[in-house]
PALO-670748 format. One record per residue: x, y, z of N, C-alpha, C, CB in turn. Coordinates in steps of 0.02 Angstrom, whole numbers, plus 32768, in hexadecimal, padded with zeros to 4 digits. Glycine has a CB too. Layout:
BEGIN
XYZXYZXYZXYZ ...
This chain:
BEGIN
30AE0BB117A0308F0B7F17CB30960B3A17AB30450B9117D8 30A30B0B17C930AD0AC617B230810AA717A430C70AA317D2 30630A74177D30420A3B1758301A0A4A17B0307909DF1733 302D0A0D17D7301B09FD18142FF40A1D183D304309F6182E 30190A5D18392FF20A8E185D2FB80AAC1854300E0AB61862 2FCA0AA417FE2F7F0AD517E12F4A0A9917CD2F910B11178B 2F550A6017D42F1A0A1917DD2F070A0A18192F3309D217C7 2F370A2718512F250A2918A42EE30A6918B92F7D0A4418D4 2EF40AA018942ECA0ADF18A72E8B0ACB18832EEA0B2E188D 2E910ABB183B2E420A9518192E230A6418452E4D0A6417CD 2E370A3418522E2F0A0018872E050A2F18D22E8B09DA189B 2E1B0A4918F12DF00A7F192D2DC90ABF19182E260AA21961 2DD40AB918D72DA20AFC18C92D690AFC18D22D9D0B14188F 2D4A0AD818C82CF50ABC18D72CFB0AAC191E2CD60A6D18A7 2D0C0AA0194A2D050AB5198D2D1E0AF419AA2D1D0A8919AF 2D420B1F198D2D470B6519972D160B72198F2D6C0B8A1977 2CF20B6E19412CB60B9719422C7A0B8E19632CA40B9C190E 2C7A0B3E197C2C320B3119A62C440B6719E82C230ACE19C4 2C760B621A022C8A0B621A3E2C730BC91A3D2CEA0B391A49 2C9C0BF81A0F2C950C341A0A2C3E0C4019F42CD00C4C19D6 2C110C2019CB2BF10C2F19BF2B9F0C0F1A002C040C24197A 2BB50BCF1A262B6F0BC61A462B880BCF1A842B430B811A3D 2BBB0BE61A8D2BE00BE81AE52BF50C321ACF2C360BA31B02 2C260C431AAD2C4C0C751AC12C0A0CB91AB82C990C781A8D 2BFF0CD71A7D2BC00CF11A782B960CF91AA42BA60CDA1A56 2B610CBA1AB82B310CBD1AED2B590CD91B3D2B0F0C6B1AF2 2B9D0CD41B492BB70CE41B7D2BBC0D211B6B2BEA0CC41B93 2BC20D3E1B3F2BE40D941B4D2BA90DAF1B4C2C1C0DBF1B11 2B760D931B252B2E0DB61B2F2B100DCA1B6D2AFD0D8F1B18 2B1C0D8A1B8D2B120D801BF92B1B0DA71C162B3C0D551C29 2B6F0DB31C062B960DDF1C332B850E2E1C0C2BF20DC61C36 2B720E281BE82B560E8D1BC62B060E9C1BE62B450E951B48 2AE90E5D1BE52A9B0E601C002AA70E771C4D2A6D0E0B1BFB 2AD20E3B1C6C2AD10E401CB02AEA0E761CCD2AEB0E131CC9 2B110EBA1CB72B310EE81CA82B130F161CAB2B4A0EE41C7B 2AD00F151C7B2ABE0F551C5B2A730F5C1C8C2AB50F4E1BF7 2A6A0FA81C982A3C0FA51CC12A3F10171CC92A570F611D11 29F210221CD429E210581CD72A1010731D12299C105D1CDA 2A0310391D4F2A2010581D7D2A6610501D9129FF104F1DA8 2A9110511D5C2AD5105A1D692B0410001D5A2AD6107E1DC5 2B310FF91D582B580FD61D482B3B0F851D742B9E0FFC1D56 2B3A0F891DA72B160F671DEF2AE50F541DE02B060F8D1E2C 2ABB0F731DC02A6E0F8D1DCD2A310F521DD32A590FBE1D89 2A480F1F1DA12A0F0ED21DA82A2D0EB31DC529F60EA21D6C 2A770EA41DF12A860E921E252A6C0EA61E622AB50E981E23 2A670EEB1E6D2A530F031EC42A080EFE1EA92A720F651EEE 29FB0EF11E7529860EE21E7929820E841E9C29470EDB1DEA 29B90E841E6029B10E3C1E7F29BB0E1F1ECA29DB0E191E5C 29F60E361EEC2A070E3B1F3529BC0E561F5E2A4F0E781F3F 29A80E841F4829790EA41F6D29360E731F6629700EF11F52 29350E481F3C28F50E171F3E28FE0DDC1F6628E20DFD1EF8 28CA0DE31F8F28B10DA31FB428C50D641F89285E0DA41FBF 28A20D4E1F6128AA0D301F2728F50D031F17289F0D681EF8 29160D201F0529510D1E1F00296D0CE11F3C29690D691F07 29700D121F7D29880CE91FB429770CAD1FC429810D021FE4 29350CBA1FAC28F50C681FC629250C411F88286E0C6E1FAC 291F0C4D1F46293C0C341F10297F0C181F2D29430C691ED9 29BF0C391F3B29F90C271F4C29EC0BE71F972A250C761F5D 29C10BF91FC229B60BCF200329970B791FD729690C032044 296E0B8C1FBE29590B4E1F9A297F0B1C1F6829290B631F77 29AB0B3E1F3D29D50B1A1F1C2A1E0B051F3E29DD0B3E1EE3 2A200B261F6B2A5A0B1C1F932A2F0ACD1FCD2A740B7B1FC5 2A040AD81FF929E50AA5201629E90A6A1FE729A10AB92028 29DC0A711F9F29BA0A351F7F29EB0A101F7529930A3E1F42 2A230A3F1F5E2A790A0F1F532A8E09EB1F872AC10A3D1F49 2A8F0A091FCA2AA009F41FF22A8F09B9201B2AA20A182002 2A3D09A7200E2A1E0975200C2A1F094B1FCC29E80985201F 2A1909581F952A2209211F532A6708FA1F5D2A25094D1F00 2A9209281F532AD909171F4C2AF708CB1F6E2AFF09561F6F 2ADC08E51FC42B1508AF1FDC2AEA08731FE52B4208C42029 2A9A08731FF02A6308391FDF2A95080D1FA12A0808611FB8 2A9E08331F5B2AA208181F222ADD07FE1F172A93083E1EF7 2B2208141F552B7108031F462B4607B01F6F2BCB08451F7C 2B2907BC1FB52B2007761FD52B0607391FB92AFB077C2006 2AC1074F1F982AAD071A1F6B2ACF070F1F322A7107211F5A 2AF207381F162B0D07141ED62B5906FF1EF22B0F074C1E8B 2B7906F61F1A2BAD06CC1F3C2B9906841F622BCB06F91F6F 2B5E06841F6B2B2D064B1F982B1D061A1F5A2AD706721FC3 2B0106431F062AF806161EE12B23060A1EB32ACA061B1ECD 2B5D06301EB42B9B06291E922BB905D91E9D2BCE06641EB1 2BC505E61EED2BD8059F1F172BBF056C1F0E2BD2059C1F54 2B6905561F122B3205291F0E2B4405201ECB2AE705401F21 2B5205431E8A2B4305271E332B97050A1E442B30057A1DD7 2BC4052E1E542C0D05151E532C2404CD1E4D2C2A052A1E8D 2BF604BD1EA22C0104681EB02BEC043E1E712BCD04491EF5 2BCD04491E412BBF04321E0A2B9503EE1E1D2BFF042B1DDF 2B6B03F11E3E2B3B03A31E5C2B1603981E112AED03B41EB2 2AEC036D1E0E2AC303591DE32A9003981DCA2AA2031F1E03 2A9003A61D872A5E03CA1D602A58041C1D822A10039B1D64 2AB504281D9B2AC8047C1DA22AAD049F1D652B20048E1DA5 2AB9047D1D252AAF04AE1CE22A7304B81CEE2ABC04931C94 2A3E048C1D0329E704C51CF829F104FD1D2B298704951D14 2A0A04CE1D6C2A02051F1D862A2405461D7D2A00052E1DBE 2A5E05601D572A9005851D4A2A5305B01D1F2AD9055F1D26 2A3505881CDA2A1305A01CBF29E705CB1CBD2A0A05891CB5 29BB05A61CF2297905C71D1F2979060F1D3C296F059D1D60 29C705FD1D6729E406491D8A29F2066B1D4A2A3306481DC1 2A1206721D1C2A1C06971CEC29E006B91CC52A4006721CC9 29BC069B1CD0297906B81CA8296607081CA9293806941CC9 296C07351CE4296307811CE9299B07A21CBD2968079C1D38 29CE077A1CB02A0D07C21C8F29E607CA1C502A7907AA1C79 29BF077F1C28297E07961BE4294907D81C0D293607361BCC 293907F21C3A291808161C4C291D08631C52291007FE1C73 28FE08981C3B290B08D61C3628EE08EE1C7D28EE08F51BF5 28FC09191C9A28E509451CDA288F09431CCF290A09A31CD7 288609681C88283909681C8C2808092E1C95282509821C56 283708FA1C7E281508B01C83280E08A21CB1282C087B1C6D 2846089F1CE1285508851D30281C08B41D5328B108961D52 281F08FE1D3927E509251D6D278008F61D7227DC098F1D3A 278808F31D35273908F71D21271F08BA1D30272809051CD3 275608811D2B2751084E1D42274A08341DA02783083C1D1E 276F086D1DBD275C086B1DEE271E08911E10278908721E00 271808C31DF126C208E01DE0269C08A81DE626AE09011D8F 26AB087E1D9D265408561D93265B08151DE6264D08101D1C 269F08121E2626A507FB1E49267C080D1E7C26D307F81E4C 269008511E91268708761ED7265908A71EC526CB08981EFB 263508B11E8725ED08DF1E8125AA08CB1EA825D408DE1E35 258D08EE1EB2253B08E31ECD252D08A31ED1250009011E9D 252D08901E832509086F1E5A251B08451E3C24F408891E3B 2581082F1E5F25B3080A1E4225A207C91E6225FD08261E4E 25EC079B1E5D25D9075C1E5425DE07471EAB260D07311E16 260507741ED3261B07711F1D25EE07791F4D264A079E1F2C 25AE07C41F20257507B71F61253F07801F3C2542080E1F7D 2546076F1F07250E07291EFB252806EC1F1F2507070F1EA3 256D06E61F0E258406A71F3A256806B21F8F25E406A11F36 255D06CD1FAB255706F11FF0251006D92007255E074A1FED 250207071FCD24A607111FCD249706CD1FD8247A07301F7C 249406AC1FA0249306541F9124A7062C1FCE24CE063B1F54 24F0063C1FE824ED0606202A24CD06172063252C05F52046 24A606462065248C067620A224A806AA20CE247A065320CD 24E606B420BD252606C520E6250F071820E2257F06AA20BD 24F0074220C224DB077320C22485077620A1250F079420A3 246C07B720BB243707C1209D241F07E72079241E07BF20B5 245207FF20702442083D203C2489084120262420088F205E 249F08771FE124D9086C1FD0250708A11FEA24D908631F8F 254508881FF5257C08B72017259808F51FE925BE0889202B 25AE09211FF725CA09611FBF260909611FC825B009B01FC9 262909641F88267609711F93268309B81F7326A809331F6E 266009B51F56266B0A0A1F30263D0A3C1F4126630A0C1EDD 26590A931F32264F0ABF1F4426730AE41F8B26190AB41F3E 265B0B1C1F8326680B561FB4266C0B381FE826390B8D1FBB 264A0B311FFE263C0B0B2056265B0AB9204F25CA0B032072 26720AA4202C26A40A77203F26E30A6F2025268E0A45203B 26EF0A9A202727420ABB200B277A0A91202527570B10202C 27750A6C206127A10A3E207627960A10206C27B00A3A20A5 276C09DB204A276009AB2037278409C91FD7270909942050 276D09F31FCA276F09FF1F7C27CB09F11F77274B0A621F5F 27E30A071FB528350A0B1FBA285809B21F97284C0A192027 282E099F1FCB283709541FD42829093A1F97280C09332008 27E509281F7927F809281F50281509261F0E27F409291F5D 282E097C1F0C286209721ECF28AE095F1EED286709BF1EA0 28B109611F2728FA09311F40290308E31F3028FF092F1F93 28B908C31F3728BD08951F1A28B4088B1EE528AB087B1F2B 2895089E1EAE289308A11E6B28E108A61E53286408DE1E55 28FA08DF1E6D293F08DE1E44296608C31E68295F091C1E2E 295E088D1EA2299B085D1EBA298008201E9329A6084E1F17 294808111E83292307E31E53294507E61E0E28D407F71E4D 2955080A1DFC296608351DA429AD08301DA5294E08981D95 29CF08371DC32A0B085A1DC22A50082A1DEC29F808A71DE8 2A2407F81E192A6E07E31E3A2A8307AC1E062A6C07C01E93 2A6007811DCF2A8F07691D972AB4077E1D722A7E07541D75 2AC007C71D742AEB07C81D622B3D07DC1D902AD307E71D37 2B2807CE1DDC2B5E07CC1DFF2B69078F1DFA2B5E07E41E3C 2B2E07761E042B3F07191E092B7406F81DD62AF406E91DF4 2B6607111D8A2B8E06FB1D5A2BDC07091D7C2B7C07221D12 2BF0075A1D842C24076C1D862C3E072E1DAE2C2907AF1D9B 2C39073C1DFA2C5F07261E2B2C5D06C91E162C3C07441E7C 2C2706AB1DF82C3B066C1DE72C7506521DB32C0606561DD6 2C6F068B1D7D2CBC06871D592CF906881D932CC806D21D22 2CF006B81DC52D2206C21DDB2D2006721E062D25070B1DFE 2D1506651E2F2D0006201E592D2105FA1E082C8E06101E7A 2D1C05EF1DE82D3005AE1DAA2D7405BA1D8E2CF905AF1D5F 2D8905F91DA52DCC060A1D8E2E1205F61DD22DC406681D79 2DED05F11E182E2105E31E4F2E2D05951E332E0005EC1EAC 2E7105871E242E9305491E452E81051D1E732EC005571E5E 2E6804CF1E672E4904B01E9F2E8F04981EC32E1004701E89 2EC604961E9F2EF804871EC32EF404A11F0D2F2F049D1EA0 2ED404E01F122EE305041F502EB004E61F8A2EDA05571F43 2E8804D41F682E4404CA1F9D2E4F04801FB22DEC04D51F75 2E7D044D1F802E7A040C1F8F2EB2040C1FCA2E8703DC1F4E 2EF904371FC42F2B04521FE82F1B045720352F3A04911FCC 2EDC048120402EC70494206F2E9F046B20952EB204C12063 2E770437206A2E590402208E2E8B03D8209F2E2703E0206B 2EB303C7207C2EE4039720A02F0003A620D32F1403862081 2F0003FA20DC2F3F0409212F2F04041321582F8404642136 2EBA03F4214A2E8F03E521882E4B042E217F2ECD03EB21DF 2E4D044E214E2E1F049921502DD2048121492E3404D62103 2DAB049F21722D620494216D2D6304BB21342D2F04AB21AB 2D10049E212B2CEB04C620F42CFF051A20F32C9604BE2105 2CD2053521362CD0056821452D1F0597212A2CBB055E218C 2D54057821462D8A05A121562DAE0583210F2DB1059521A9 2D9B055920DE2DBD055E20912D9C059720862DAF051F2052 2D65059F20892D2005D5206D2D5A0622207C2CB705D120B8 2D60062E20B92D71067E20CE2DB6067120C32D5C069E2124 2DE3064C20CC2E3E064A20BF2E42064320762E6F05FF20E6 2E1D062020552E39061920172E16062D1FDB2E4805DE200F 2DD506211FC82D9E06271FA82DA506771F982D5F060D1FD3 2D8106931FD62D6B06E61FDC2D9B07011FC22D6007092024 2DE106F81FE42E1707381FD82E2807241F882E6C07372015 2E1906DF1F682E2C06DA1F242E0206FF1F002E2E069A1F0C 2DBF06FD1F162D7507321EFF2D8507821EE82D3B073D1F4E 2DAC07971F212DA007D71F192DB4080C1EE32DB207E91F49 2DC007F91EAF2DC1080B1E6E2D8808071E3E2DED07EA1E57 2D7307C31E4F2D1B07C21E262CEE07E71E512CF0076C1E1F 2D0507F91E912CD708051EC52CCB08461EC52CEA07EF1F05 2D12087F1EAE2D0C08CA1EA32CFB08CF1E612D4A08F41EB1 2CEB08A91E3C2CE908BB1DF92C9F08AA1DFB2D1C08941DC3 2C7608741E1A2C4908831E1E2C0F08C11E502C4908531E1A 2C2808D71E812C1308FB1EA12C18094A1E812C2E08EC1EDA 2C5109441E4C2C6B09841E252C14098C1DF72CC809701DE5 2C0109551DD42BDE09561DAA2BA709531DBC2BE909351D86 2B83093A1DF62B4909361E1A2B4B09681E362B3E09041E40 2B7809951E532B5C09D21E862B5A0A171E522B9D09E31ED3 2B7E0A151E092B6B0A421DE32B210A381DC22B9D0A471DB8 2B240A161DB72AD409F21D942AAC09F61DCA2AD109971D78 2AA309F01E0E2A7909E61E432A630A371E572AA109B91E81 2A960A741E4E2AA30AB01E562A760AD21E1A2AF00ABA1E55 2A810AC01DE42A550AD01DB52A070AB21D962A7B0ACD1D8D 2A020A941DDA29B20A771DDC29830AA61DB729920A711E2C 29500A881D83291A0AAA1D6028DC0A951D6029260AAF1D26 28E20A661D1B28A70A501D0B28720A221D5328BD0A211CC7 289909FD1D73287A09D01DA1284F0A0B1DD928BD09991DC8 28780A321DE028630A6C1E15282F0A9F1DFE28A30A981E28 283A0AAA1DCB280E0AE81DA027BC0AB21D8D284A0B0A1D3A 27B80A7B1D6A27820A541D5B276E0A361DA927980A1A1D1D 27890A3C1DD727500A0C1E1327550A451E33276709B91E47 276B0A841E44276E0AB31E82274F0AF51E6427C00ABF1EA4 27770B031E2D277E0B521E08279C0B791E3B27320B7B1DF0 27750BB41E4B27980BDA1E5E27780BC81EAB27970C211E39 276E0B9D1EBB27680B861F1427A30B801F2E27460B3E1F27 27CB0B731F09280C0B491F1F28350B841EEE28130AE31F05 285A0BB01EFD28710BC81EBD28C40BBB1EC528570C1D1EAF 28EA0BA01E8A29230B8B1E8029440BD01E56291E0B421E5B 298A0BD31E5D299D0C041E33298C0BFF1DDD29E30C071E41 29A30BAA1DCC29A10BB31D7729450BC01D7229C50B551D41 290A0BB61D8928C90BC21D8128C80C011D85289E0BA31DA8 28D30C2D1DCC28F40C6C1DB128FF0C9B1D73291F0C611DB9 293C0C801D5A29520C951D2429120C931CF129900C6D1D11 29040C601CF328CD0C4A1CBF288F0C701CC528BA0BFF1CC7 28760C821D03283B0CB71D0628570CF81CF628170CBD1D4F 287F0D181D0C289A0D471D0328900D6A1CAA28DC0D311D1D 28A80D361C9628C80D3D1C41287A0D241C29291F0CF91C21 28520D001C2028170CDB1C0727D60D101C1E28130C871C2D 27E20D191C6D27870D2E1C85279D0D761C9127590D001CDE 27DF0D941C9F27E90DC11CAF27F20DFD1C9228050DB61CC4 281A0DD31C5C28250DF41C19285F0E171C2527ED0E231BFE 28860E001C5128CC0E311C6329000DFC1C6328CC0E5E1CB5 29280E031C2229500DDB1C2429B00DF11C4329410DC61BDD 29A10E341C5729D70E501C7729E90E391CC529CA0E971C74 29AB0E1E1CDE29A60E011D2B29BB0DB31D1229490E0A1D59 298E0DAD1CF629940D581CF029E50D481CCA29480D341CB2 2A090D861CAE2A4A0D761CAC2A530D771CF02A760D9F1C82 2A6C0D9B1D1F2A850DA61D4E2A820D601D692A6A0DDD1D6E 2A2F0D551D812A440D041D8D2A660CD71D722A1E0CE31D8F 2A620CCB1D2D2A8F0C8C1D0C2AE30CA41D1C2A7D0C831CA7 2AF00CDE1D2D2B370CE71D372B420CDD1D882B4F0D341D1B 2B100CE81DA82B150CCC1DFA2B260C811E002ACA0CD41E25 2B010C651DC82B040C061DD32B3D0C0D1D982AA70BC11DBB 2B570C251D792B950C031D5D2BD00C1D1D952BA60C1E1D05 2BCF0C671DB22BFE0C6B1DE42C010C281E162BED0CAC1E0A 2BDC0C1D1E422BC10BE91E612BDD0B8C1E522B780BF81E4E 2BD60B7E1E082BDF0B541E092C320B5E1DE52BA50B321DF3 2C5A0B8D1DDE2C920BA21DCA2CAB0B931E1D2C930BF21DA1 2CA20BB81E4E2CBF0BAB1E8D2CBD0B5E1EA22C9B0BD41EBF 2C760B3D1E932C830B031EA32CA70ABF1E842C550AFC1EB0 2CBD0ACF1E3E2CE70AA71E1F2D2E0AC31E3F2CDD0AAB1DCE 2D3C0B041E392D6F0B071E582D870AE21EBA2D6D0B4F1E4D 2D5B0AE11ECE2D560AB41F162D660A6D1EFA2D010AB61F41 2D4E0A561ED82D520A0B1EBC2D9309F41EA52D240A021E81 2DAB0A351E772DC70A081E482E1F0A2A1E6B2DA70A171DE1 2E1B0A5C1E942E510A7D1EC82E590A651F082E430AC01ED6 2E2C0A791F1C2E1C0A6C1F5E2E280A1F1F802DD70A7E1F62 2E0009EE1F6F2DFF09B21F882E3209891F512DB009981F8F 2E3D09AB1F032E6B09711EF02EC109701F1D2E75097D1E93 2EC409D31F3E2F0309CD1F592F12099F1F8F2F140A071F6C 2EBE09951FBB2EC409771FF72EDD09161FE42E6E09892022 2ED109161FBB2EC108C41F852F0608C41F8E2E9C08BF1F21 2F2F08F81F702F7708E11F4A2F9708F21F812F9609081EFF 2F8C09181FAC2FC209061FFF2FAE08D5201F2FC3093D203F 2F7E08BD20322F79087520492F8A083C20362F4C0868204F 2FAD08621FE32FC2081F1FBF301508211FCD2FA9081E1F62 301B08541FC3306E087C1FE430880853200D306C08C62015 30520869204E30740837208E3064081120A0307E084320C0 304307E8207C3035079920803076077820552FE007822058 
């Protein structure tokens, strides 16, 4: 073996070993847990299928993406645009908006707690202007659709800076040549925006939706601290399962449902719509 080679393999060895020892390991463990079962090879799969639980779990995290997601592509393309034009004193608000990616899930939850509790700051403001007379409930059993809401807003609160960042790199990387081009052959706002702008986007635009709808899919902490099991998400799931349940052979099964899951949906992303990207680029 050559000088090069054998200073190249030293050089990645320490990420071999992170990689075999906190990924590879914990994965084969998953797949032997999720596996192993009294009742046959299947067996904490068809318990799991057979629970109510489960489905409400899959209906809920599936609803929540589907609502977080495209809220969070709109506003962070709305303030991508607004910081872009660069008017007077963009950097605070660039700043300002940036402030949640410092924020952990549990922060963003509790914080919206001490908001929308009993006893928070939303029914005093209320109380105080007269606008109610007693205080409104957002949490619990019996308001399960408000509890939805929310943690939809909590984690479109938490979470769209970091779409915002993406797609504004991308917005700072198009060529103004093109946009000045286009004003000159007469283009409104509107139609630089969708002819030229967008279709230059759509690279920051799948790359952010790649990363927001896996992260949005694996919703936890925000859901588990304001709902628990009112609202039940698959990764909370997992987490009762393995913690209150004491069965960590189910609660594999789930973590291998949401990695199948978000395995199909990178594959949609990064297959699927980049092929549609690169033929439109074909025959253009």
């Amino acid at each position: 073996m050559s000088e090069n080679r054998r200073v190249a393999l030293l050089l990645i060895l320490p990420t071999i070993l992170y990689l075999l020892v906190f990924i590879g390991y914990p994965l084969v463990s998953t797949f032997i847990m999720a596996f192993s079962s009294d009742e046959g090879f299947l067996g904490n799969f068809r318990q799991l299928m057979s629970n109510k639980d489960f489905w409400d779990a899959l209906k809920n995290t599936v609803l929540l993406t589907a609502v977080i997601v495209p809220i969070q592509l709109v506003l962070a393309i709305g303030l991508a645009l607004f910081i872009n034009s660069r008017f007077r004193g963009y950097s605070f608000i660039l700043y300002v908006a940036a402030i949640p990616l410092a924020l952990s899930d549990v922060t963003a939850a509790l914080m919206s707690y001490t908001i929308f509790a009993p006893g928070g700051y939303l029914n005093k403001i209320l109380i105080n202007l007269g606008l109610i007379q007693r205080p409104m409930y957002f949490f619990g059993f019996m308001y399960k659709t408000r509890e939805f809401w929310i943690i939809a807003l909590t984690e479109i609160w938490r979470a769209t800076p970091l779409v915002f960042v993406i797609i504004l790199a991308g917005l700072q990387s198009i060529n103004k040549e093109y946009l000045e081009a286009a004003e000159v052959f007469g283009f409104s706002s509107w139609r630089r925006f969708f002819k030229i702008t967008l279709p230059l986007l759509k690279p920051s635009i799948m790359s952010a939706l790649l990363i927001r709808t896996l992260f949005a899919f694996q919703i936890f902490g925000v859901a588990w601290l304001l709902a628990g099991r009112d609202i039940p998400v698959l990764a909370g799931e997992t987490y009762y399962w393995y913690t209150q349940m004491n069965n960590p052979n189910v609660a594999s099964s789930y973590a291998l449902i949401i990695a199948l899951v978000t395995l199909i949906i990178s594959y949609f992303y990064l297959f699927g719509l980049r092929s549609k990207h690169l033929e439109e680029g074909v025959r253009a």
